[in-house]
C-alpha positions, 0 to 999 in steps of 0.5 A, spaced: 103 383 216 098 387 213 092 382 214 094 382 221 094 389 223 089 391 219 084 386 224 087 389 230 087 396 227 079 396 225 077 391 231 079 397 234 075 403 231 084 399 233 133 383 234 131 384 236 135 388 241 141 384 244 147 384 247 150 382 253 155 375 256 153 369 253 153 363 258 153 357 254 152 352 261 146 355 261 140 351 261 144 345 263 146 345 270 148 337 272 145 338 279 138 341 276 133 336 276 128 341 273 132 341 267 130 333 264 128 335 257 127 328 255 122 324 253 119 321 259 124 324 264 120 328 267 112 329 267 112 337 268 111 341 262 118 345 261 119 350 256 126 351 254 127 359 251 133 363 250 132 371 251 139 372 249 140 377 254 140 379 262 133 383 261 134 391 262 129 392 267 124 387 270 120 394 272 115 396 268 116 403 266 123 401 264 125 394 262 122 398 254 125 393 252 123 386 247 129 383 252 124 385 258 118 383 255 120 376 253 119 375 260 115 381 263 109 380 258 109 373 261 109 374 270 105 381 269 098 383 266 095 389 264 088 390 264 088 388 257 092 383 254 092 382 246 089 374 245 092 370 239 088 374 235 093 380 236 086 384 239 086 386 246 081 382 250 080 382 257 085 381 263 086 383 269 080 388 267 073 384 267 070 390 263 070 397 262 065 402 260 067 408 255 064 415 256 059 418 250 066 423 249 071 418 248 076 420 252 073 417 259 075 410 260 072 406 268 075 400 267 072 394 273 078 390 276 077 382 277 075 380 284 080 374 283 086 378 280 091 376 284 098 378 285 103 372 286 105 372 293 096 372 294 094 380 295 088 382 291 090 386 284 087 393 286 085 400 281 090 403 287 096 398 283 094 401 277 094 409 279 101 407 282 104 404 277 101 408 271 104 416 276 110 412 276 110 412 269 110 419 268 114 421 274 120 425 272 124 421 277 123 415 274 126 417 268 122 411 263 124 411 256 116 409 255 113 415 259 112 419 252 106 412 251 102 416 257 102 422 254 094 421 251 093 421 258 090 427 262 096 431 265 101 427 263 106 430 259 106 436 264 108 432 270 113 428 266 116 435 264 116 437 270 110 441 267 105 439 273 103 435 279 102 428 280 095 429 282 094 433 276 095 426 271 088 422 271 088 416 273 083 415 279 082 409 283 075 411 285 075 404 289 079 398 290 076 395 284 075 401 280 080 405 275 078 412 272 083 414 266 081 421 263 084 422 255 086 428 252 082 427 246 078 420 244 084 415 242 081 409 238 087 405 239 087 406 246 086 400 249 090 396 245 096 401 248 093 398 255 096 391 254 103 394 253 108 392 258 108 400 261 102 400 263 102 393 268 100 394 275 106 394 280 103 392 287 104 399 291 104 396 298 110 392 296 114 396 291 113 402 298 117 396 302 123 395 297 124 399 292 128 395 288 122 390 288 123 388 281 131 386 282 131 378 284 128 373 284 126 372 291 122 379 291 120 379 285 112 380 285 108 380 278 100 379 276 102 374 270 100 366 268 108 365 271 111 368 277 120 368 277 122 362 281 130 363 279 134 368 276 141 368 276 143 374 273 146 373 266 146 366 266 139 364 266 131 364 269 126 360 271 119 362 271 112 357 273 106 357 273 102 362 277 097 358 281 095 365 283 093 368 277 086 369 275 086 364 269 091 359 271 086 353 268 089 356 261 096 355 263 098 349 260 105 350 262 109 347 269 115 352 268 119 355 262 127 356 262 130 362 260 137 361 257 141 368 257 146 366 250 148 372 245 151 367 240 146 365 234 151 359 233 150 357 241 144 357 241 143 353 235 147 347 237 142 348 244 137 348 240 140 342 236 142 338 242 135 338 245 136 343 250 133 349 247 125 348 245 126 354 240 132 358 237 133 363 231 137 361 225 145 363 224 146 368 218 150 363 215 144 357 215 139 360 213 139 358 205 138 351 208 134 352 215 128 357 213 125 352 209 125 346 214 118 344 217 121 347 224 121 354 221 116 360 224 116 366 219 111 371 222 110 378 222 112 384 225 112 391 226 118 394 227 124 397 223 131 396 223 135 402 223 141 407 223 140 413 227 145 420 225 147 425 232 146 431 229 150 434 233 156 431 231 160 433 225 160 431 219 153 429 221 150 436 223 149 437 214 143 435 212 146 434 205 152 429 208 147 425 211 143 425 206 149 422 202 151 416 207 144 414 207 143 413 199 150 409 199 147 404 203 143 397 199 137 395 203 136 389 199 143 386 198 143 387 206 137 383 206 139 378 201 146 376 203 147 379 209 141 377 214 138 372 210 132 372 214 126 373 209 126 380 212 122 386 207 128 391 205 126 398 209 125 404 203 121 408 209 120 408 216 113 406 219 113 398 217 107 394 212 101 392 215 098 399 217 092 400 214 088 407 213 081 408 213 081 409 205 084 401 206 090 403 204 096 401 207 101 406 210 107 404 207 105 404 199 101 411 200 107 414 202 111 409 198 120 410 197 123 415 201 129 413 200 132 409 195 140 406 194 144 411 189 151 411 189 152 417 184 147 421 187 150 419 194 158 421 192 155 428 189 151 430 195 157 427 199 161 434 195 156 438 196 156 438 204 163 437 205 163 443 200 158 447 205 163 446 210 169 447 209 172 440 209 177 438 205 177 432 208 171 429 211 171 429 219 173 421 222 167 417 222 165 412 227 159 406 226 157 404 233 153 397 234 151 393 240 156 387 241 152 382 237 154 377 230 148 379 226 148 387 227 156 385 227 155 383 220 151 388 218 156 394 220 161 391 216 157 390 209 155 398 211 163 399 211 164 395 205 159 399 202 161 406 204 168 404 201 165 403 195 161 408 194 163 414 197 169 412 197 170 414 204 174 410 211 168 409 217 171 405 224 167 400 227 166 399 234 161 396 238 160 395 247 155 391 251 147 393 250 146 398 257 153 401 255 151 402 248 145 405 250 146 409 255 152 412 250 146 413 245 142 416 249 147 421 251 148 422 243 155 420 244 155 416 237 155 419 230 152 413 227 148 408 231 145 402 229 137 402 232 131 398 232 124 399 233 118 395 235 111 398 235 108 399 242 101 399 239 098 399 233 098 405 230 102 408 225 104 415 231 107 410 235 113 409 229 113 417 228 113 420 235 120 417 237 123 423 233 119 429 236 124 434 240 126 431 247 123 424 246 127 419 250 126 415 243 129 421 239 137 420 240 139 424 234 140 431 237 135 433 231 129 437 232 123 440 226 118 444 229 114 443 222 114 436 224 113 436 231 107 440 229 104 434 225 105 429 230 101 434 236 096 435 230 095 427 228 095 425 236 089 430 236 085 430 231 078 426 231 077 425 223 081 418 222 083 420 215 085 428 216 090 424 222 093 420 217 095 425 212 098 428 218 103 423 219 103 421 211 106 429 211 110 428 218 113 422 215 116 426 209 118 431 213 122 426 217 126 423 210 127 430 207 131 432 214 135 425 214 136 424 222 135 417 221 135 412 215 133 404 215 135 397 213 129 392 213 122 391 216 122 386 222 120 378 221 120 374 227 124 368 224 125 362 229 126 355 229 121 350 234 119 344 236 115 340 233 112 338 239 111 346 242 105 349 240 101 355 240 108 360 242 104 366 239 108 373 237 105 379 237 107 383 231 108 389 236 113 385 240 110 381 246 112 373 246 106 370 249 106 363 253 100 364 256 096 358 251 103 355 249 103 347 251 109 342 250 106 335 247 
């Protein structure tokens, strides 16, 4: 990862989630002529995915999501896209021009982007969706990425008006951004999912635009053919897209099955052309010639609600975090060659000195069970109990996060001799409870949005939607406004190696592991490319 993000990070200057109903018949309807995967049965090009889930939201600004991306990333565009190099190239944008400052951004729309029901792509859809973003009433848990931007966060605060976020369209192919300050990574933020166009005229005409098939309207390679909800989805090709020459796929299949093993028997049957690997396979799938190993940059993690007892104490927070044994999680439980996670921002960031992030900042925390019983005393001592208060572990109903709520379990038992109940729910339900800080202890991941270490740090500032633990620091908020601000690359970064700290001295959160992306494919599949910041492309992808 590190050789990988340290090309994207200069080139400009800069699981997954899941839950949901597993649908095993997905993907292998009888009366389906479209689903012939054998040799010669048919001579369309069909790629047969699994997205595991139901996306959370085919609308930009909410479906924050890999679940949502999988698809979203492919029938929509920005005016960036990241190439298969991981850097953003030009897309729905032909060329941009940066003002001497930095912080103004005109950015020229192709004449043929078109959307998949024949209008023109316009600046007009992009200042739309953008205002939308931030509009408080739309309520996007990826607001918090636009606040770089001129007005932004005022509006999304309910701070200013919507004429004051500037994002202009200056003419029908002409899109305007003011910045706050200079932001060096602010086009490669462009190619992310939140900042796709919506097509104004049609989202004005059905608000729920976004919701079936049959309405659906995207910018993309593909356009949504079919969707039944829960169950499956099939893109094609979008012979409207400004590139389509490149898109050598006729359709991809989407299954929605939450199951590892399911999904691998589809895999092995021939009615997957990509699957993860079970837990319980690993030793002997991750060295098959059939095994992808890529980077990415996201962290899984636990959050504390701070709010709730016996959390509200740093000391007990503490003790729960030091009882847990990231590597033997990694090594038996997962088994997916992930990197044990000893801090927050993942490997792979490199700093202007060409030091990587994670090494420079090192271990924040590491197992220690004897350590972990004292301050476990400690903090019931400075409470008061007797008796520490019933403790709940929420994960989101899934084999892999089930496996690895039951191995913390064990190990509290063991280590600080203490009883935690499990319980797990759907992922919108889980979700929703956790926004609304109604878990202790909650399992959660991160996956990058941009390439910058701030991105993983923001999450935890007061009121972020991606915050979710009640905890709230005013020395660290202080840190990441700095880092957001500050023109000098180097002083940036040890506002963040600080606000990092900072962030593991308080303990509202504490990690497992690094993301990989670990998958089986077909041989005869190529050019799938996964972006370590969390965005499947089958843009290139190809079926032999």
């Amino acid at each position: 990862m590190k050789k990988v993000l340290s090309i994207l990070l200069a080139s400009m200057l800069a699981l997954v989630l899941a839950a949901c109903t597993a649908n095993e018949s997905a993907g292998n309807e009888e009366n389906d002529s479209s689903n012939d995967n054998s040799d010669g049965g048919s001579e369309e090009k069909v790629l047969y995915m699994n997205n595991g889930v139901e996306p959370t939201s085919m609308n930009p600004p909410i479906g924050f999501d890999a679940n949502s991306w999988n698809i979203l990333n492919n029938v929509m565009e920005g005016l960036t896209r990241l190439g298969k190099d991981d850097t953003p190239q030009k897309a729905t944008a032909e060329n941009w021009e940066k003002s001497e400052d930095g912080t103004v951004y005109t950015f020229k729309i192709r004449d043929n982007a078109k959307w998949s029901n024949g209008d023109d792509v316009t600046a007009e859809d992009f200042e739309y969706a953008w205002k939308n973003l931030v509009d408080p009433e739309t309520a996007s848990p990826a607001a918090f990425l636009a606040y770089f931007i001129e007005g932004a966060e005022a509006y999304n605060k309910g701070e200013g008006s919507r004429d004051d976020v500037m994002v202009e369209a200056v003419s029908e192919k002409e899109l305007k951004v003011t910045l706050t300050s200079p932001t060096g990574f602010f086009i490669n933020l462009t190619a992310n999912p939140a900042f796709f166009p919506v097509n104004k005229e049609v989202a004005e005409n059905n608000p729920e635009w976004y919701a079936e098939a049959d309405t659906f309207v995207g910018n993309g390679p593909f356009k949504v053919t079919e969707w039944k909800h829960d169950s499956e989805m099939m893109m094609a090709k979008n012979e409207n897209y400004w590139d389509k020459e490149t898109v050598n796929l006729d359709k991809v299949h989407w299954a929605m099955v939450n199951d590892p093993n399911t999904e691998y028997q589809m895999y092995k049957s021939g009615d997957l052309d990509s699957s993860a690997i079970p837990s319980d396979m690993a030793d002997q799938l991750l060295d098959s010639e059939e095994a992808v190993i890529e980077d990415q940059a996201g962290t899984y993690f636990y959050r504390f609600n701070v709010n709730k007892e016996p959390f509200q104490n740093k000391k007990i927070r503490k003790a729960f975090a030091l009882a847990i044994n990231q590597k033997e999680i990694v090594d038996y439980v997962t088994k997916n060659k992930e990197e044990a996670a000893y801090g927050f921002v993942s490997p792979g960031f490199t700093s202007p000195s060409g030091e990587d992030f994670r090494e420079h900042n090192g271990k924040m925390v590491e197992p220690d069970p004897e350590k972990a019983k004292q301050l476990l005393e400690e903090g019931m001592k400075e409470e008061g109990y007797d008796e520490l208060p019933a403790v709940t572990l929420n994960y989101n109903t899934s084999e892999s996060h089930k496996a690895i709520a039951e191995t913390m379990q064990q190990m509290y038992k063991k280590n600080l001799g203490v009883d935690i109940e499990l319980a797990n729910a759907e992922w919108n339900v889980f979700l929703q409870n956790q926004k609304d800080l109604k878990h202790q202890l909650s399992r959660s991941s991160f996956l990058a949005d941009y390439a910058d270490p701030v991105n993983f740090l923001e999450s935890f500032v007061t009121d972020s939607t991606m915050n979710r633990t009640g905890w709230s620091n005013e020395e660290y908020d202080n840190l990441i406004e700095k880092a957001k601000n500050e023109t000098n690359d180097e002083k940036r970064w040890e506002y963040m190696y600080e606000a990092e700290k900072v962030l593991f001295e308080e303990m509202p959160i504490f990690p497992i592991h690094y993301y990989n992306q670990v998958v089986l494919q077909k041989p005869d599949v190529k050019d799938v490319v996964r972006h370590p910041v969390g965005f499947l492309e089958l843009k290139w992808a190809d079926k032999e």
